[in-house]
C-alpha positions in Angstrom: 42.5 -40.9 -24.3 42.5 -40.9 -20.3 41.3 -43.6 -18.6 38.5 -41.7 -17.0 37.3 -40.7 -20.3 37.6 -44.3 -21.8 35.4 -45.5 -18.9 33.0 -42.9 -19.2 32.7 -43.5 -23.3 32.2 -47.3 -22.2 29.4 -46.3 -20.2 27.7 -44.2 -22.3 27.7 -46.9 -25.4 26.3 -49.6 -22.5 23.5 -47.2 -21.6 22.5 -46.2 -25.4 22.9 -50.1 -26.2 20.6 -51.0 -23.5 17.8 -48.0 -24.2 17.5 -49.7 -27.8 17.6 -53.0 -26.3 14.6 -52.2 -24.1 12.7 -50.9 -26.9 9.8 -53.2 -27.6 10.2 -54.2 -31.6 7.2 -54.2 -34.1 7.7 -55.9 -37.3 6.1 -53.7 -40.3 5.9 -55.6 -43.9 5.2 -53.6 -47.1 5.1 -53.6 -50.5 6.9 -50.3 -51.7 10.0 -49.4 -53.6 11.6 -46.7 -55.2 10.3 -42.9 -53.7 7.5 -44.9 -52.1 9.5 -46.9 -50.2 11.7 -43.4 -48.9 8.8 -41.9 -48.0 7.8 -45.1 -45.9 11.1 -45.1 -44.7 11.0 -41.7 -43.6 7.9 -42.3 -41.6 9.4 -44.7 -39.9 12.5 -43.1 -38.6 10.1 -40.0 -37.4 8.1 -42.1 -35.5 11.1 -44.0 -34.0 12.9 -40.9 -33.1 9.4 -39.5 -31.4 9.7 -41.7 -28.7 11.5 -44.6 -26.9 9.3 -46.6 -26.0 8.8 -48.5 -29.5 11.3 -49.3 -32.2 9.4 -50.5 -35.6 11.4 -52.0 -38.2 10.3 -51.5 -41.9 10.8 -54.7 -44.3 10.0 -54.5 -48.3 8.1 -57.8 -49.3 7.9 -57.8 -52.7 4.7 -56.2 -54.7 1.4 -56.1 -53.5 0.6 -59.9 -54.6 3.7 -61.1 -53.5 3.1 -59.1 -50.2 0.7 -60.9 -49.1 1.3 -64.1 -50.1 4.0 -63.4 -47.6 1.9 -62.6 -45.0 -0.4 -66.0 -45.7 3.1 -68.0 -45.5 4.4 -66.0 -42.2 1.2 -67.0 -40.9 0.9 -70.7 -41.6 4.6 -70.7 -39.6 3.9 -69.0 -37.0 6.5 -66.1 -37.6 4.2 -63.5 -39.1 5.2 -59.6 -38.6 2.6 -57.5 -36.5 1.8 -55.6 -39.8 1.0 -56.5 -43.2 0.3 -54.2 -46.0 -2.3 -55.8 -48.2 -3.9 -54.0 -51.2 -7.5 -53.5 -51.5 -8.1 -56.4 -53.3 -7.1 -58.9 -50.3 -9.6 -57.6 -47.7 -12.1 -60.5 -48.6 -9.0 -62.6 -47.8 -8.1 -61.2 -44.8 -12.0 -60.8 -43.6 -11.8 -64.4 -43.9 -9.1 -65.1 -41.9 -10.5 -64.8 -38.4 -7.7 -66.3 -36.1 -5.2 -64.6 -37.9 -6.2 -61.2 -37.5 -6.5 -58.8 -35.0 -8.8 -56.1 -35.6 -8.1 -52.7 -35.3 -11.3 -51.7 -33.7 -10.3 -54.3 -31.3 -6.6 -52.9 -31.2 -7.5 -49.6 -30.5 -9.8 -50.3 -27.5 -7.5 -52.9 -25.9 -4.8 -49.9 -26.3 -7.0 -47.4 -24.6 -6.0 -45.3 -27.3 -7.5 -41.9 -28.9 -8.9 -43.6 -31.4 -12.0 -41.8 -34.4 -13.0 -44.3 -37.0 -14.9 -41.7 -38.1 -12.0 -39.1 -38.5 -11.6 -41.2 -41.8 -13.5 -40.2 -45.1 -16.2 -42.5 -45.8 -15.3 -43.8 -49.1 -11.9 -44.9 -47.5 -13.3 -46.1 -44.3 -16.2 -48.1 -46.0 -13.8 -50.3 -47.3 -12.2 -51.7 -44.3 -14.7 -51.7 -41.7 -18.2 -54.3 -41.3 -21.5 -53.4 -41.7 -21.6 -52.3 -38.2 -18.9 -49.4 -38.9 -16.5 -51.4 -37.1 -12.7 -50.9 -38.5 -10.6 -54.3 -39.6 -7.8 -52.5 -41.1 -6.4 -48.8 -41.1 -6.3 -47.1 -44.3 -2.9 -46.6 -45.3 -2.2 -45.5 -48.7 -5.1 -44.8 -50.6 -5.5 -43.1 -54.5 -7.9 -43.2 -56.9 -7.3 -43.3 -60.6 -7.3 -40.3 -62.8 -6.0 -38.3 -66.0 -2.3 -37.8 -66.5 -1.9 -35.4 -69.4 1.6 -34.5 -71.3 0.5 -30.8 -72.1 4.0 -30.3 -74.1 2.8 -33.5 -76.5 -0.6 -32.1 -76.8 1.0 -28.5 -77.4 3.5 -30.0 -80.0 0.5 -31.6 -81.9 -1.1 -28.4 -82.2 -3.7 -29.0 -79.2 -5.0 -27.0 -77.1 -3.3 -28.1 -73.6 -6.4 -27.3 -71.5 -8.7 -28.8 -74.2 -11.7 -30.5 -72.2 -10.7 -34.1 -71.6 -13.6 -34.7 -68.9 -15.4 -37.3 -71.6 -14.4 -40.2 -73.2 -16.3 -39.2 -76.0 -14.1 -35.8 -76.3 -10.8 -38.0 -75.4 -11.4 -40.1 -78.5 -11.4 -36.8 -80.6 -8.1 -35.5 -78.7 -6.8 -39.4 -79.6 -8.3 -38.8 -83.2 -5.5 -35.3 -83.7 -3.2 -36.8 -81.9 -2.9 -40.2 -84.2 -3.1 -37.6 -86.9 0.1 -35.6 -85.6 2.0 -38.6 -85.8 2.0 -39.2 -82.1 3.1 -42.8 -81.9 1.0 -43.4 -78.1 -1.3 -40.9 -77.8 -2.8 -43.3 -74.3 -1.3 -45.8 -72.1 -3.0 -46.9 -68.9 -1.5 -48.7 -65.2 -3.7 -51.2 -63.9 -6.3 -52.1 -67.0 -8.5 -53.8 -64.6 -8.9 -51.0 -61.8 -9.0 -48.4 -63.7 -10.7 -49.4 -67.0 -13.8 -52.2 -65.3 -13.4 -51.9 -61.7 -13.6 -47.9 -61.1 -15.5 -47.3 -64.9 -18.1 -49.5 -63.4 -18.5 -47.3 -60.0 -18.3 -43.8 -61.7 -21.4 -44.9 -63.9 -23.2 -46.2 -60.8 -23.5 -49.7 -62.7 -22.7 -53.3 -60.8 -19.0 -55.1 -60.8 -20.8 -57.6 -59.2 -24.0 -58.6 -57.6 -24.7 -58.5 -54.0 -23.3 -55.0 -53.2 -20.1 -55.9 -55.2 -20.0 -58.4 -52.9 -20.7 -56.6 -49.4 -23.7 -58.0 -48.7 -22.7 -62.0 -49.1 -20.5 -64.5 -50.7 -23.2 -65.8 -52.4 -22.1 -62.7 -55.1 -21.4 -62.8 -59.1 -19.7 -61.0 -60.8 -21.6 -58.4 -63.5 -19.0 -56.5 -65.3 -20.5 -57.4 -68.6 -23.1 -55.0 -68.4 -23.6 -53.0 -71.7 -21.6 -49.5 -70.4 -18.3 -51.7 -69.5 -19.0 -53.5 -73.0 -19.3 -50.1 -74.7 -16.4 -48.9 -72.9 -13.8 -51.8 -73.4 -14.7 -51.7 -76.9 -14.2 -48.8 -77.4 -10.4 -48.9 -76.1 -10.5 -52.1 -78.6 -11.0 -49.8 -80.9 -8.2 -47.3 -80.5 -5.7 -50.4 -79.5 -6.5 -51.7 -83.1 -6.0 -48.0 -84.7 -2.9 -47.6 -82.3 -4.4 -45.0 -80.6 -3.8 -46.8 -77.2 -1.1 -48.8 -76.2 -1.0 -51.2 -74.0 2.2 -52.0 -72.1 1.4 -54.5 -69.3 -0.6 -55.8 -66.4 0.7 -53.4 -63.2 1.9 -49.7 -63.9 4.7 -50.5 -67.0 2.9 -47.6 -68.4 4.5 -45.4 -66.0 7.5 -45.5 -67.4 6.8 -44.7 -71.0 4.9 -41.2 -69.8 7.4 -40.2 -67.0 9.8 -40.3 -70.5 7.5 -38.2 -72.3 6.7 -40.9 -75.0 3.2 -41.1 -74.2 0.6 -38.2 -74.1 -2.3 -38.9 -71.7 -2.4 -41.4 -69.1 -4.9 -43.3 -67.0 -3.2 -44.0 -64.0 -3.6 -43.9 -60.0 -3.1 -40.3 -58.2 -0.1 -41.5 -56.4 1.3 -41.6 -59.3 2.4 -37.9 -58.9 5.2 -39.3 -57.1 7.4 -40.3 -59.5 6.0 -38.0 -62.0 6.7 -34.9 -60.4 10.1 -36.1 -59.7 10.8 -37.6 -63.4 8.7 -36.0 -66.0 10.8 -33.0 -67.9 7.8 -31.8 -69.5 4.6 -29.9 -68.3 2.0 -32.1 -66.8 -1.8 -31.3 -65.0 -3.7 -34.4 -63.6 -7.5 -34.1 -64.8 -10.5 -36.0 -63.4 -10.9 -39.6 -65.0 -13.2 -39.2 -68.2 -17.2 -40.6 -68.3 -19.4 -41.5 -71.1 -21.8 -38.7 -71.7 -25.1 -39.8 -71.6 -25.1 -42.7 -69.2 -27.5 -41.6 -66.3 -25.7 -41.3 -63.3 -22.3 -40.5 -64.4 -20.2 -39.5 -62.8 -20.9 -40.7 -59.6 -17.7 -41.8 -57.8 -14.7 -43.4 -58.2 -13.3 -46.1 -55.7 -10.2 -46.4 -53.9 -7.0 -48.4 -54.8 -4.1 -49.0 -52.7 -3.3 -50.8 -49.4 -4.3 -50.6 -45.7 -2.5 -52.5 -42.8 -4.0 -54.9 -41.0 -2.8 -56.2 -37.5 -1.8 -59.7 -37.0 -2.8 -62.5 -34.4 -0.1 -63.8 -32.1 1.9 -61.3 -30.4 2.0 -59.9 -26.9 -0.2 -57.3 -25.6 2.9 -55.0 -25.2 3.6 -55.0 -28.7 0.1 -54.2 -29.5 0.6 -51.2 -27.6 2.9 -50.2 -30.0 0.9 -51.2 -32.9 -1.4 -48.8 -31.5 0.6 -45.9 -31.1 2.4 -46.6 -34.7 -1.4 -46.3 -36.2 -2.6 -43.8 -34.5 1.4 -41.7 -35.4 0.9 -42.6 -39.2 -3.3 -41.2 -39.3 -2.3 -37.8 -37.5 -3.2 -34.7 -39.6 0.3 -33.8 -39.8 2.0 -37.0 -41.2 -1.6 -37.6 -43.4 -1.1 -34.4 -44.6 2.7 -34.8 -45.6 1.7 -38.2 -47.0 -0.6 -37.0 -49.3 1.0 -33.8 -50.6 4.4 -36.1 -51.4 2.8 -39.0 -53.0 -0.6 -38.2 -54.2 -2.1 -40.3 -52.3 -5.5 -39.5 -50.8 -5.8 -37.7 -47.5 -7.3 -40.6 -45.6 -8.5 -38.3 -43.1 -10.8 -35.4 -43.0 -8.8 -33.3 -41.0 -5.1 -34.1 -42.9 -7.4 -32.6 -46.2 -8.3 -29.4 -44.3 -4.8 -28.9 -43.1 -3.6 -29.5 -46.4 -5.7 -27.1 -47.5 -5.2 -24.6 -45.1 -1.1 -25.3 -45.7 -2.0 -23.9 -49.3 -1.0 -26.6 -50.9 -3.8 -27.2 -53.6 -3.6 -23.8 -54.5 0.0 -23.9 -54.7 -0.8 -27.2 -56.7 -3.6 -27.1 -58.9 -5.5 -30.4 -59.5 -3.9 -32.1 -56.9 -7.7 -32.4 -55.1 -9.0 -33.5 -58.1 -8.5 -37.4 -56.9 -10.2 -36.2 -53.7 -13.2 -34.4 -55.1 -14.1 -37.1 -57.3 -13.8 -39.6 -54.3 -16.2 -37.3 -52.3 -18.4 -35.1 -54.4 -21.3 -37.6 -54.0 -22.5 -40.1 -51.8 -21.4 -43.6 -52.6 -23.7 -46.4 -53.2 -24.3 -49.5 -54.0 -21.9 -49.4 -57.0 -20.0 -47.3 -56.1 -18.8 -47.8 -52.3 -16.5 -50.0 -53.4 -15.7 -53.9 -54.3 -15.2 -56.8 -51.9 -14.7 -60.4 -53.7 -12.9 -63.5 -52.6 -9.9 -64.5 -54.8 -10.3 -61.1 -56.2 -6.3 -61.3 -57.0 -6.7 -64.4 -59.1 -9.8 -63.0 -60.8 -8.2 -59.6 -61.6 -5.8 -62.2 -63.6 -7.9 -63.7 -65.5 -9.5 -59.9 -66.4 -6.6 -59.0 -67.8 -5.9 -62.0 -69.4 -9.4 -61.4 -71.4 -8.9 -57.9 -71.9 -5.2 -59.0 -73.7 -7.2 -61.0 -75.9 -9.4 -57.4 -76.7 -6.6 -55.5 -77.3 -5.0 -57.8 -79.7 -8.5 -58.4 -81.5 -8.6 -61.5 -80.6 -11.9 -61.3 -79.0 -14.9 -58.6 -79.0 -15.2 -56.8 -75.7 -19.0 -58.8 -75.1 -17.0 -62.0 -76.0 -14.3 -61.3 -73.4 -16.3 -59.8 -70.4 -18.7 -62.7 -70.9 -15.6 -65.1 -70.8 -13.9 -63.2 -67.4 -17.7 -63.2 -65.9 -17.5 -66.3 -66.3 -14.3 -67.9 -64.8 -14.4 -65.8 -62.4 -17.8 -67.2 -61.0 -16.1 -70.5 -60.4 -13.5 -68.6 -58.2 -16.0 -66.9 -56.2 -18.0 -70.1 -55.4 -14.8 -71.8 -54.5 -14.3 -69.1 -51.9 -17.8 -69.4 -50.8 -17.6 -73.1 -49.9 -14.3 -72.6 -48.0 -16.0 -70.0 -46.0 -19.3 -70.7 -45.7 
């Protein structure tokens, strides 16, 4: 190579090393693996190679619990990353940690950016804002839980595939032929607690807890051990005792057995189409999540699931700048819309659900609006807007510790519910006097 050449390759590297160097760095924790975690990825490296300016570096932090406890330690040393991911269940936590957040209402008007909270759907934006409308966190990945159906097992135990599944009383008949075929899990479920208390209790418009599930104070108790989540947990008793569910963890083990094809129907979250549509080698349709027939309101809503990012105390206003403009990138209609169509996720925004629309995508797709219909086809309300207890992580434990002890028949559903209503009271007032 001539010298000239040499020099001029020199220079070049120096001025690409010191554009990256100028680049101010935001530091972007999450809890997401597998095709999740490509798709994040990917969003990433579009928004870095949209602009110069900012340069944000992803980092997987374990799961959603681990996640945050992350964050809490990051924190406490003073070396905490300008986002966190923190699932639905934390934003009591986070709410509760003043000094260590930065809200993004606050964010966005510091920013001067172009900033809607009200470009967001209602029953996503309820969750993370105050009474006042005002938005703590930005919805990030949001889904709501539905029906998975194997229509090859149904098919190969001489069912109808498009049978009506939209009860739990005509789900028990379609578990009833199916245990009869010889199928060895006719239903598995991800997340026994959301799914199964948390969500069954907001699409029958009945309690989780007092107070506005917890909205309106921390004074709130739990109430899941109402007579519709007793009839319903006993009833899944019921068919775990005849073997016509089977239970196969705490978190989304379940997954696995029906992306295989061993299982035939499958309570799960809607981003679970993911890795289903990617794994499964047999024909699947998502359907709404079932109801009991004859409980007055029903079906009213489900509630959302998932994570939103919240913005962390302690940086300098430069960086915030590209906090801003990394939030504002990731809720655009276009990369909403792309979110949502590849991981089943909810459209968090009202205009990433018309473009998606308009894209042809649900048509192309069918049922792939279902999770959004059922999130939006009524108003929410006090049941049903959504959940927001203190130690709600620890208390989900201790749920699914009780429902083990249902599914085993160790314990009656009443029995149980009455025992997790219980414990879990002693968490919440432990909150409540270290943040009165």
């Amino acid at each position: 190579m001539k010298l000239g050449a040499s020099i001029a390759a020199l220079v070049c590297t120096l001025a690409t090393a010191g554009s990256a160097a100028a680049q101010t760095q935001i530091e972007f924790w999450h809890a997401f693996t597998g095709r999740l975690g490509e798709l994040v990825a990917e969003q990433v490296e579009t928004f870095n190679e949209s602009q110069d300016d900012y340069l944000v570096n992803a980092s997987h932090k374990g799961n959603y619990s681990e996640t945050l406890n992350a964050g809490i330690a990051a924190v406490r040393a003073d070396e905490q990353p300008h986002i966190l991911m923190v699932f639905e269940v934390g934003t009591a936590t986070m709410m509760a940690a003043e000094g260590a957040i930065k809200p993004v209402y606050e964010l966005m008007a510091e920013a001067g950016a172009d900033f809607d909270p009200d470009a967001f759907i209602g029953s996503v934006k309820g969750y993370y804002t105050t009474t006042e409308g005002e938005m703590l966190s930005m919805p990030f990945n949001s889904s709501t839980p539905v029906l998975w159906v194997n229509r090859d097992a149904l098919q190969e135990a001489g069912i109808d595939p498009d049978t009506d599944m939209t009860t739990w009383q005509k789900v028990g008949d379609v578990l009833d032929e199916l245990k009869a075929a010889g199928h060895e899990c006719p239903l598995t479920t991800a997340w026994q607690s959301w799914v199964h208390l948390e969500n069954m209790s907001a699409y029958h418009d009945v309690p989780f807890a007092t107070k506005e599930n917890g909205f309106a104070g921390l004074d709130t108790e739990l109430a899941f051990n109402g007579p519709v989540q007793v009839q319903h947990i006993q009833a899944m008793g019921d068919w775990a005792e005849d073997g016509k569910f089977i239970y196969t963890g705490r978190r989304n083990e379940g997954g696995a057995n029906f992306r295989a094809g061993e299982c035939a129907l499958f309570t799960e979250s809607s981003a679970g189409y993911a890795g289903i549509e990617a794994e499964a080698e047999f024909e699947f349709d998502v359907r709404p999540l079932p109801y009991w027939e004859g409980v007055e309101g029903a079906p009213q809503n489900t509630i959302i699931g998932g994570a939103s990012l919240w913005v962390l105390a302690g940086h300098e206003p430069e960086e915030y700048e590209g906090v801003a403009a990394f939030l504002n990138f990731l809720s655009s209609p276009e990369i909403q819309a792309k979110w949502h169509q590849d991981t089943g996720y909810l459209p968090i925004t009202t205009a990433a659900g018309e473009l998606t629309r308009e894209q042809g995508y649900y048509e192309a797709n069918p049922g792939t609006d279902i999770a959004v219909k059922q999130m939006t086809a009524n108003e929410p309300t006090e049941n049903s807007k959504g959940l927001r207890l203190g130690s709600f992580d620890q208390i989900r434990g201790i749920v699914d510790e009780e429902l083990e002890a249902v599914w085993s028949g160790d314990k009656t559903a009443q029995a149980a519910l009455d025992s997790a209503v219980e414990r879990g009271n002693r968490l919440l007032r432990r909150f409540e006097q270290a943040n009165r």
